[in-house]
TIROMAR-219187 format. One record per residue (C-alpha): residue number from 0; residue in three letters; y, z, x. Coordinates in Angstrom, 3 decimals. Layout:
TIROMAR-219187
+-----+------+----------+----------+----------+
| seq | type |       py |       pz |       px |
+-----+------+----------+----------+----------+
| NUM |  ALA |        Y |        Z |        X |
...
+-----+------+----------+----------+----------+
end
This chain:
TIROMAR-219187
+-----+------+----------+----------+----------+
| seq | type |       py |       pz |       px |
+-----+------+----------+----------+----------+
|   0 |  UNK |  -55.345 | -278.288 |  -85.479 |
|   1 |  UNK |  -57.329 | -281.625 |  -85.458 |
|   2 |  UNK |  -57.201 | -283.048 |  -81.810 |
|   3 |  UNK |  -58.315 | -285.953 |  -79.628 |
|   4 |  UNK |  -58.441 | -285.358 |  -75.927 |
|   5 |  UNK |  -57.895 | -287.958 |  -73.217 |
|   6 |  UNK |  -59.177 | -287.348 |  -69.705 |
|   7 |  UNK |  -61.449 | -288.366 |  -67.258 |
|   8 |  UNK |  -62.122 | -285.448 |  -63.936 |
|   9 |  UNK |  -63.675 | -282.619 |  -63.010 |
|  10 |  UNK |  -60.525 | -280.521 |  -63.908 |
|  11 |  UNK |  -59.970 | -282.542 |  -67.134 |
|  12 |  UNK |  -63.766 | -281.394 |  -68.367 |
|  13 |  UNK |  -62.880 | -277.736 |  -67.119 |
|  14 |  UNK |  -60.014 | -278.266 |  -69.512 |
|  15 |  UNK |  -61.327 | -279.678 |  -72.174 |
|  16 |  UNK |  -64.375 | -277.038 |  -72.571 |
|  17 |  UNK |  -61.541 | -274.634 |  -73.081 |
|  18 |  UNK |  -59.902 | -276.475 |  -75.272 |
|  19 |  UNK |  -63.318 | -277.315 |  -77.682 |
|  20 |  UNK |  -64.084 | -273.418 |  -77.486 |
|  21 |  UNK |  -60.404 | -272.771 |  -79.510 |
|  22 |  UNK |  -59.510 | -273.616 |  -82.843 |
|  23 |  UNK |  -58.390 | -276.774 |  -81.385 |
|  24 |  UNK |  -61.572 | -278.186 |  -80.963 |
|  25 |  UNK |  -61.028 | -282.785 |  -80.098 |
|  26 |  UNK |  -62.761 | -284.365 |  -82.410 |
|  27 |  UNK |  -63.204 | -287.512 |  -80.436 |
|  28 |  UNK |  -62.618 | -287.760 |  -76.236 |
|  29 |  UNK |  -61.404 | -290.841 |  -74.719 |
|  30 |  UNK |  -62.251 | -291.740 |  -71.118 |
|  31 |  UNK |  -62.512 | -294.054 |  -68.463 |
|  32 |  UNK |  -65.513 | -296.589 |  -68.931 |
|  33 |  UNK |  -68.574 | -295.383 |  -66.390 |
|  34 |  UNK |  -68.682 | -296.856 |  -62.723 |
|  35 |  UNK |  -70.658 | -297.403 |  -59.684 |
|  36 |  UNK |  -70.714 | -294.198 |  -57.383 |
|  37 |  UNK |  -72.501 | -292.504 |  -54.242 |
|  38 |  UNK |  -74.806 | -294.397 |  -51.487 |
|  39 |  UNK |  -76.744 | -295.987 |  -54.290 |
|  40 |  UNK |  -73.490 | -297.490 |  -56.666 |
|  41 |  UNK |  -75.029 | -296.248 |  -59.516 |
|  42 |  UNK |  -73.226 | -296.320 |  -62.577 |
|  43 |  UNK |  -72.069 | -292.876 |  -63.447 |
|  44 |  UNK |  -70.301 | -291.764 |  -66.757 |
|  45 |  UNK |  -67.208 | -289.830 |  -65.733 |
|  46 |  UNK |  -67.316 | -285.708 |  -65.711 |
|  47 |  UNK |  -65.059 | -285.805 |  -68.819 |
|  48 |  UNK |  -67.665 | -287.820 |  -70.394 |
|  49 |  UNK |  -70.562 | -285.935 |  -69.447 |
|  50 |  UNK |  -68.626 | -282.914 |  -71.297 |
|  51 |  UNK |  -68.148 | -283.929 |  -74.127 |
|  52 |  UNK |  -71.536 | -285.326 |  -74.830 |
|  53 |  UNK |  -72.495 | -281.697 |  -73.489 |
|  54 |  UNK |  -70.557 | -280.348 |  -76.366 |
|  55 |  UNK |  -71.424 | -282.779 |  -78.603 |
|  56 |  UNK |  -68.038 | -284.347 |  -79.248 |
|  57 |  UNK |  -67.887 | -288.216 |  -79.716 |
|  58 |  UNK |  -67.024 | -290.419 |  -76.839 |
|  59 |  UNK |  -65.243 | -293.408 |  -76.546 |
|  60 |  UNK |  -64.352 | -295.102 |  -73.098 |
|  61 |  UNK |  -62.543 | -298.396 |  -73.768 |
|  62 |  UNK |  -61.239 | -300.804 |  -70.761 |
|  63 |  UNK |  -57.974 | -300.391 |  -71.968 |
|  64 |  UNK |  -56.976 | -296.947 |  -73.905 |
|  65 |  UNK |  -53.798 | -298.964 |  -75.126 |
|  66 |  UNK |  -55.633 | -301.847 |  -76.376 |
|  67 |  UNK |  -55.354 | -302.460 |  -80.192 |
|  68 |  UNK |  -59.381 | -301.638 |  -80.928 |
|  69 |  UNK |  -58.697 | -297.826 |  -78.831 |
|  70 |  UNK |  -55.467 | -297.097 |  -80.549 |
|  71 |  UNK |  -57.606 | -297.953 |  -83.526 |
|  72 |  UNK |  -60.051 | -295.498 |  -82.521 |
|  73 |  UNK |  -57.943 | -292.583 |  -82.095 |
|  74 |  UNK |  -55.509 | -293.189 |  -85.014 |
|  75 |  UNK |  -58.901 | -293.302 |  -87.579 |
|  76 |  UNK |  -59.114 | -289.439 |  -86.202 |
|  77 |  UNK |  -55.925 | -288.641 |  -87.787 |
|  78 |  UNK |  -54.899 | -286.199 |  -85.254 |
|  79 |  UNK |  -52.135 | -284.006 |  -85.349 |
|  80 |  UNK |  -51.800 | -283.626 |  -81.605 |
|  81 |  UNK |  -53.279 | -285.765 |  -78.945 |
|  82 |  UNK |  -54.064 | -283.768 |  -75.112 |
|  83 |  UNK |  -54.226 | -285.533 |  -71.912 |
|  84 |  UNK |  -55.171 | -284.531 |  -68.734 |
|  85 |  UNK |  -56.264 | -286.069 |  -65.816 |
|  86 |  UNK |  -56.633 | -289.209 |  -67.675 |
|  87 |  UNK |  -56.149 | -291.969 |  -64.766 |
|  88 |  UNK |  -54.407 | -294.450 |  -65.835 |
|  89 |  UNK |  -50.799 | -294.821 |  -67.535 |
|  90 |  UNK |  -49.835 | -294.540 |  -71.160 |
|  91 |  UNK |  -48.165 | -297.271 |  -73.052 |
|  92 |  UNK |  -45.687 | -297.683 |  -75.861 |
|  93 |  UNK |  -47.041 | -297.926 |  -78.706 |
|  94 |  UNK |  -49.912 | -295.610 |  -77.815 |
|  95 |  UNK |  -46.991 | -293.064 |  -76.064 |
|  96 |  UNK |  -45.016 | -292.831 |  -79.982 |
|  97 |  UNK |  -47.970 | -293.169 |  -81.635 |
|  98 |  UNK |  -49.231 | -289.535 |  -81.381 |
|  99 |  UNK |  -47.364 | -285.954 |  -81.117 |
| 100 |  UNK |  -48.874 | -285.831 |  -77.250 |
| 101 |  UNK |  -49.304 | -282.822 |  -74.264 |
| 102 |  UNK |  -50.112 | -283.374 |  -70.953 |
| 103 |  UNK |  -51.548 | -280.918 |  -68.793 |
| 104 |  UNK |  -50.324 | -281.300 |  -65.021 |
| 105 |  UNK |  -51.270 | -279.268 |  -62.341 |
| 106 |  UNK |  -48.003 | -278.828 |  -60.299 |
| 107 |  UNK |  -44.720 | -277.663 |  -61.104 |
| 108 |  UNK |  -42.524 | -280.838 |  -62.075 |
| 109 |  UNK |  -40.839 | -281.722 |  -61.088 |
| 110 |  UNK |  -42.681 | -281.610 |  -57.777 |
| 111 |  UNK |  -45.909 | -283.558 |  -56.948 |
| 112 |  UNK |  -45.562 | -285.915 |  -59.601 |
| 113 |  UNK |  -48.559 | -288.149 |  -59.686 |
| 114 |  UNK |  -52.458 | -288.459 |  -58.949 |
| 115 |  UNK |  -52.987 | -285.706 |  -56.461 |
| 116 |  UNK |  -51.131 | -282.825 |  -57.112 |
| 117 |  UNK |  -53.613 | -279.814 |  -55.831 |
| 118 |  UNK |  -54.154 | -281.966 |  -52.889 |
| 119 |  UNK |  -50.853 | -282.831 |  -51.781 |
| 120 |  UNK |  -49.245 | -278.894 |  -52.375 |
| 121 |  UNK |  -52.098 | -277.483 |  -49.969 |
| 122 |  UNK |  -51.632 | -280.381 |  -47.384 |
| 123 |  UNK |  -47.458 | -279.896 |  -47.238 |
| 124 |  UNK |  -48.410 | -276.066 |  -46.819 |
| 125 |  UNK |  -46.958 | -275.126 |  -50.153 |
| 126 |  UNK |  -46.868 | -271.602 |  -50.865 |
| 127 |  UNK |  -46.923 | -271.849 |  -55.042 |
| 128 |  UNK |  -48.068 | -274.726 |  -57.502 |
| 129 |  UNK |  -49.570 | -274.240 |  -61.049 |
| 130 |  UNK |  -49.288 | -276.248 |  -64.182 |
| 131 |  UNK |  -47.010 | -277.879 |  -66.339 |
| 132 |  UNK |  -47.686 | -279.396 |  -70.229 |
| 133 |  UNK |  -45.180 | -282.659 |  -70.428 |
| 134 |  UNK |  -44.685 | -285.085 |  -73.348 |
| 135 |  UNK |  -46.338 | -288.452 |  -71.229 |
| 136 |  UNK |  -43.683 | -291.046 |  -71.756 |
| 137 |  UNK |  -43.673 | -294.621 |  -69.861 |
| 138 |  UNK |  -42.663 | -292.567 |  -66.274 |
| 139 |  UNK |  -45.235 | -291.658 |  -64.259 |
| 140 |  UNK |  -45.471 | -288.036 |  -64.939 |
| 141 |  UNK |  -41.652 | -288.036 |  -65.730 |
| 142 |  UNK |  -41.513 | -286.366 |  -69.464 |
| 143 |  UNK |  -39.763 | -283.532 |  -70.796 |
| 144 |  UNK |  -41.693 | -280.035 |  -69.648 |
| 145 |  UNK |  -42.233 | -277.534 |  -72.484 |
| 146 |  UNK |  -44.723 | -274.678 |  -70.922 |
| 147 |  UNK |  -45.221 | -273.876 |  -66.872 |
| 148 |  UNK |  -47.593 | -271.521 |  -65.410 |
| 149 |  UNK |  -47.111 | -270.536 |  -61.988 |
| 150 |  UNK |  -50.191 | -269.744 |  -59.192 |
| 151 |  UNK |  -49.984 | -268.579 |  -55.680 |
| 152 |  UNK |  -51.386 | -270.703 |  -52.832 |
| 153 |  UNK |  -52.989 | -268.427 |  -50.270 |
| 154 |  UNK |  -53.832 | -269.467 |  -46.384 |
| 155 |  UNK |  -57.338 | -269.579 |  -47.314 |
| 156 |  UNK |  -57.464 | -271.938 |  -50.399 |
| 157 |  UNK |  -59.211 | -275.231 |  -50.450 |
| 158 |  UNK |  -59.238 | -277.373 |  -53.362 |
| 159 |  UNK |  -62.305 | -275.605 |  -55.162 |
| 160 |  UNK |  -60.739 | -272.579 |  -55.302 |
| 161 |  UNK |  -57.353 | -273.721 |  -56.148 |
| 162 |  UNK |  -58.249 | -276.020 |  -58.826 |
| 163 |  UNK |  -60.378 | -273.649 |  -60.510 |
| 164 |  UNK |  -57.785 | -270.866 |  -61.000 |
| 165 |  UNK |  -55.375 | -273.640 |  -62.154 |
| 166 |  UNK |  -58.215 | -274.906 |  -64.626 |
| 167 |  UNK |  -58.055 | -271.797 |  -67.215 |
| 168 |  UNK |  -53.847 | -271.808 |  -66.673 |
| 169 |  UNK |  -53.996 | -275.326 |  -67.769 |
| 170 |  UNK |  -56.303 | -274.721 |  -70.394 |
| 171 |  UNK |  -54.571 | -271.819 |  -71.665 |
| 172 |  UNK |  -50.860 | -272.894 |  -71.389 |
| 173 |  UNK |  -51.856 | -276.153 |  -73.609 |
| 174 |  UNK |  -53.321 | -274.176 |  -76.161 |
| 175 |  UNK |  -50.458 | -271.871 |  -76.133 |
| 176 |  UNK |  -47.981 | -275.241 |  -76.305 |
| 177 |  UNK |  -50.107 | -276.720 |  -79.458 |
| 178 |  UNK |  -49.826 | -273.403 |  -81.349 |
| 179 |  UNK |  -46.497 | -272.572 |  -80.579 |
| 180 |  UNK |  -44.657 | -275.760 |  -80.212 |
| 181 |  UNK |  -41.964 | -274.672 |  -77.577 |
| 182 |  UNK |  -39.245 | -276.607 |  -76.777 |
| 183 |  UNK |  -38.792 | -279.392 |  -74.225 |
| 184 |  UNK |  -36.530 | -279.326 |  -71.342 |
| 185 |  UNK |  -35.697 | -282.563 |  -69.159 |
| 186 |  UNK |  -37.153 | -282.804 |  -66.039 |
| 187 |  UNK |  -34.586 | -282.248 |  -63.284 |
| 188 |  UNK |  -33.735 | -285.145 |  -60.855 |
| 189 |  UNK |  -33.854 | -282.877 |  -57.947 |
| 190 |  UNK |  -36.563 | -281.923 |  -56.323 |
| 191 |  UNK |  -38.754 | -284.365 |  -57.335 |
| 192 |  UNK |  -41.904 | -285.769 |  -55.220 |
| 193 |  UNK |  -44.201 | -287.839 |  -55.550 |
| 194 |  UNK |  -47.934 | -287.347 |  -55.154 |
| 195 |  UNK |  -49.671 | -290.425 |  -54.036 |
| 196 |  UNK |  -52.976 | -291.147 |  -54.522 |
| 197 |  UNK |  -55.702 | -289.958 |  -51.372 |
| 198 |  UNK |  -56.375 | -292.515 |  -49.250 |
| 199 |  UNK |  -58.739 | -293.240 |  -46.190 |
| 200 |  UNK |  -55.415 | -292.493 |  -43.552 |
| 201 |  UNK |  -55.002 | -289.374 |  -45.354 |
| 202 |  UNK |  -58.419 | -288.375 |  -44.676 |
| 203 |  UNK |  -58.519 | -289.281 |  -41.776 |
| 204 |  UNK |  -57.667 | -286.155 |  -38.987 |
| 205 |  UNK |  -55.678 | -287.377 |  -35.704 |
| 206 |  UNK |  -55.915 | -284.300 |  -32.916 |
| 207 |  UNK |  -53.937 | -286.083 |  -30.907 |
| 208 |  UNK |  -51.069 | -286.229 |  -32.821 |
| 209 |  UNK |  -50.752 | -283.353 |  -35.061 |
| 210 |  UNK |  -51.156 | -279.615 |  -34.530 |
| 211 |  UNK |  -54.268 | -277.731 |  -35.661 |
| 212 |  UNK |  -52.294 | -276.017 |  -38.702 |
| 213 |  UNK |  -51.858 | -279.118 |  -40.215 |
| 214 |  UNK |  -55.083 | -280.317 |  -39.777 |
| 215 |  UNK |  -56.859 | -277.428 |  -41.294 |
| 216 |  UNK |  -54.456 | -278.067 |  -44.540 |
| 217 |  UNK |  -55.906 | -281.311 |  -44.858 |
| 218 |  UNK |  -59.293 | -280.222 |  -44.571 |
| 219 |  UNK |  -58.699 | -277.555 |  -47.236 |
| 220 |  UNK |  -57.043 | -280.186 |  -49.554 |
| 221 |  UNK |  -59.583 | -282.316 |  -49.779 |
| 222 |  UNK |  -62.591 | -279.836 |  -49.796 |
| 223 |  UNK |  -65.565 | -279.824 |  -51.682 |
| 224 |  UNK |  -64.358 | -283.157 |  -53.721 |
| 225 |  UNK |  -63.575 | -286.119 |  -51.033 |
| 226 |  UNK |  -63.534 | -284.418 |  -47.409 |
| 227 |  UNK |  -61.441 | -285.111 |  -44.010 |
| 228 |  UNK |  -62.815 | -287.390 |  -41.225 |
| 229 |  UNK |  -62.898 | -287.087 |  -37.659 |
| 230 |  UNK |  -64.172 | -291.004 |  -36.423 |
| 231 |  UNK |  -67.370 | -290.556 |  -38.690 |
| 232 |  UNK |  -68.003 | -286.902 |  -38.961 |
| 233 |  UNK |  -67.015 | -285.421 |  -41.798 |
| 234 |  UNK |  -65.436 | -281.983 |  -41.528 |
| 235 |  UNK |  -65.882 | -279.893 |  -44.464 |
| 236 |  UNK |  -64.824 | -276.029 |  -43.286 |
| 237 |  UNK |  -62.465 | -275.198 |  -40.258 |
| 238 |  UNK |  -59.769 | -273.325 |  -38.853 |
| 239 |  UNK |  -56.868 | -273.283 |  -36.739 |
| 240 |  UNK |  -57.476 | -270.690 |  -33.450 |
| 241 |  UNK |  -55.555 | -270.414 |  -30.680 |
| 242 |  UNK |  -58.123 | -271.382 |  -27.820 |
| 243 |  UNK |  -56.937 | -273.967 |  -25.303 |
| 244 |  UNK |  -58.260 | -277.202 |  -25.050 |
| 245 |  UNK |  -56.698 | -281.056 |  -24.391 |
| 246 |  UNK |  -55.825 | -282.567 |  -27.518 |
| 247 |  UNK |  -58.332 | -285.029 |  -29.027 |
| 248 |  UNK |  -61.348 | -283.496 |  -27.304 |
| 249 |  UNK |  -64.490 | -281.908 |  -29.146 |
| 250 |  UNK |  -66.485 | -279.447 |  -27.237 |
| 251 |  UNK |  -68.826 | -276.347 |  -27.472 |
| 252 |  UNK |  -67.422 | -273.006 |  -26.327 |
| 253 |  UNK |  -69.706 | -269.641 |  -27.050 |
| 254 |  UNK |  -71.158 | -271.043 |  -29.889 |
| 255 |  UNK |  -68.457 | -272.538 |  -31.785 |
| 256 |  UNK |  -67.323 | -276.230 |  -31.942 |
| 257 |  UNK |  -63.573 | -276.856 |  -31.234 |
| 258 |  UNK |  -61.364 | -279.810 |  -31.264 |
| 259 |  UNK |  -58.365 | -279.892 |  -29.322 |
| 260 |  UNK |  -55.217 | -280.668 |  -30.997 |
| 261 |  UNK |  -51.381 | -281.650 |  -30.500 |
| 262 |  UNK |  -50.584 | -277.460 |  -30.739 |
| 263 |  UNK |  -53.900 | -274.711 |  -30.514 |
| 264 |  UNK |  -57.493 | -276.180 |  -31.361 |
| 265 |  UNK |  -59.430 | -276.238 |  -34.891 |
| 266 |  UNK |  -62.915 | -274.511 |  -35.023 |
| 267 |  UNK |  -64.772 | -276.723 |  -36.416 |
| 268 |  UNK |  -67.168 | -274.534 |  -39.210 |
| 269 |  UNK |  -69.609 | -277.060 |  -41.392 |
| 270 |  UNK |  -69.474 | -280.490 |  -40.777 |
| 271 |  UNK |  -71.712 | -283.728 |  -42.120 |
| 272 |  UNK |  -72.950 | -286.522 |  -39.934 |
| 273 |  UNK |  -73.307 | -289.644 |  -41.111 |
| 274 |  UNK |  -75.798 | -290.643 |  -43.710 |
| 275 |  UNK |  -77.057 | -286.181 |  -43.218 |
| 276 |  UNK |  -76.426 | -283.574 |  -45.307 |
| 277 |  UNK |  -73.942 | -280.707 |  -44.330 |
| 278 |  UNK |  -74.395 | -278.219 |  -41.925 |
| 279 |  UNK |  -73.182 | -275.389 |  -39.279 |
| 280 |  UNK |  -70.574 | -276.911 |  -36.835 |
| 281 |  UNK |  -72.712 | -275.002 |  -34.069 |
| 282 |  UNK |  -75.953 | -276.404 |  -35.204 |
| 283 |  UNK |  -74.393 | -279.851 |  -34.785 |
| 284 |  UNK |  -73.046 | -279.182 |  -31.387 |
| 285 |  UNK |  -76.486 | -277.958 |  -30.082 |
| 286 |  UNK |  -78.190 | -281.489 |  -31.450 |
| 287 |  UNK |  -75.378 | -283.607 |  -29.825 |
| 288 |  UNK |  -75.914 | -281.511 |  -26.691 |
| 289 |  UNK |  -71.952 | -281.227 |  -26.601 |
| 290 |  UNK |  -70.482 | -278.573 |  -23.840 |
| 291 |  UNK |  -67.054 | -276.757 |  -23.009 |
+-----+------+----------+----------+----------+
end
């Protein structure tokens, strides 16, 4: 089946070196234009793009992917099925009718509708996600659902190891949906949630006001990819324990590094200072000469 793909992350370029290995194979990829990142602002091409370059698929990454000149672009592909995933910004009529389209969403819609699905499931302490493949329409992750795989979120998953078992599902369940063309069902009404984009507060970990459970979700959530903050320190691997200590406080106890919290403590495993490169929580205590 001839097929362009739109996306733009990490899990997007998982997705669409799936896809390219099938008989299914884009023969153009659409992403976001490159932009400044890390220390240095440099401009960097998106993963997607970086893919599909890899794979030797053409690339186009207009401002605007419903602009006339990238509708252009994609209709001059003739394809009869147009993917999505991960793409970044909303779809517009007449782009949306354009195109027979599938969206691959990791969640199950219609929960965690939105840009940070993976992240928001492990910080509310879900115990399932997966994925679903939608028709897009002009609603933000809204569209009718036609395939849904379903994965288990276990106590130790971060978003690494969540995203890349829901990578092949994704992958898999949109090849299934172009071959077989199931139907679509209507989202339901109930249930629905919306997950909002990470930002700095939701980084950000508060001891003093929130148990240690909680705060180890959020440090799973947004682990390797963005990481949680404590002031400056960024916390990359912990754990809730059950040791005693007043809430807010960091200290060294028999080697490990603990913060007390609003209910039991989190160990503190790898952390980053600022402007260093990661390392063993203990390490880090013994430099900042911190004690019990």
């Amino acid at each position: 089946m001839r097929t362009v793909f739109l996306g733009t992350s990490e899990f997007a370029a998982a997705v669409l070196e799936r896809l390219a290995a099938s008989p299914h194979r884009p023969s153009l990829v659409v992403t976001r234009p490159d932009r400044p990142a890390g220390r240095g602002r440099r401009l960097t091409p998106p993963p997607v793009a970086e893919k599909a370059r890899e794979l030797g698929i053409a690339v186009d990454q207009p401002d605007s992917v419903n602009s006339d000149e990238a509708r252009a672009r994609i209709a001059a592909e003739n394809p009869e099925a147009v993917a999505v995933c991960a793409f970044g910004a909303l779809l517009k009529e007449p782009l949306l009718s354009e195109h027979f389209m599938l969206n691959v969403h990791p969640s199950l819609l219609p929960r965690w509708r939105g840009a940070a699905p993976i992240e928001r499931a492990i910080m509310t302490g879900d115990e399932e996600t997966g994925v679903a493949i939608m028709r897009p329409t002009a609603g933000f992750d809204e569209g009718p659902v036609c395939a849904v795989g379903h994965e288990p979120i276990t106590p130790q998953d971060d978003y690494g190891t969540l995203s890349a078992r829901l990578e092949p599902l994704g992958a898999d369940l949109l090849i299934r949906a172009l071959e077989e063309r199931p139907p679509f069902v209507e989202q339901p009404a109930e249930g629905a949630t919306y997950a909002e984009k990470i930002g700095p507060d939701d980084r950000r970990l508060d001891p003093v006001a929130r148990p240690a459970v909680e705060l180890d979700r959020v440090v799973r959530a947004l682990h390797p990819h963005i990481g949680a903050r404590l002031d400056d320190l960024r916390v990359r691997r912990a754990r809730p324990v059950d040791d005693e200590l007043p809430a807010g406080r960091l200290a060294a106890a028999d080697g490990r590094l603990l913060l007390g919290c609003a209910a039991g403590a989190l160990e503190l495993l790898e952390v980053q200072p600022p402007g260093g490169r990661p390392m063993d929580a203990a390490a880090y205590a013994r430099g900042h000469r911190l004690t019990a």
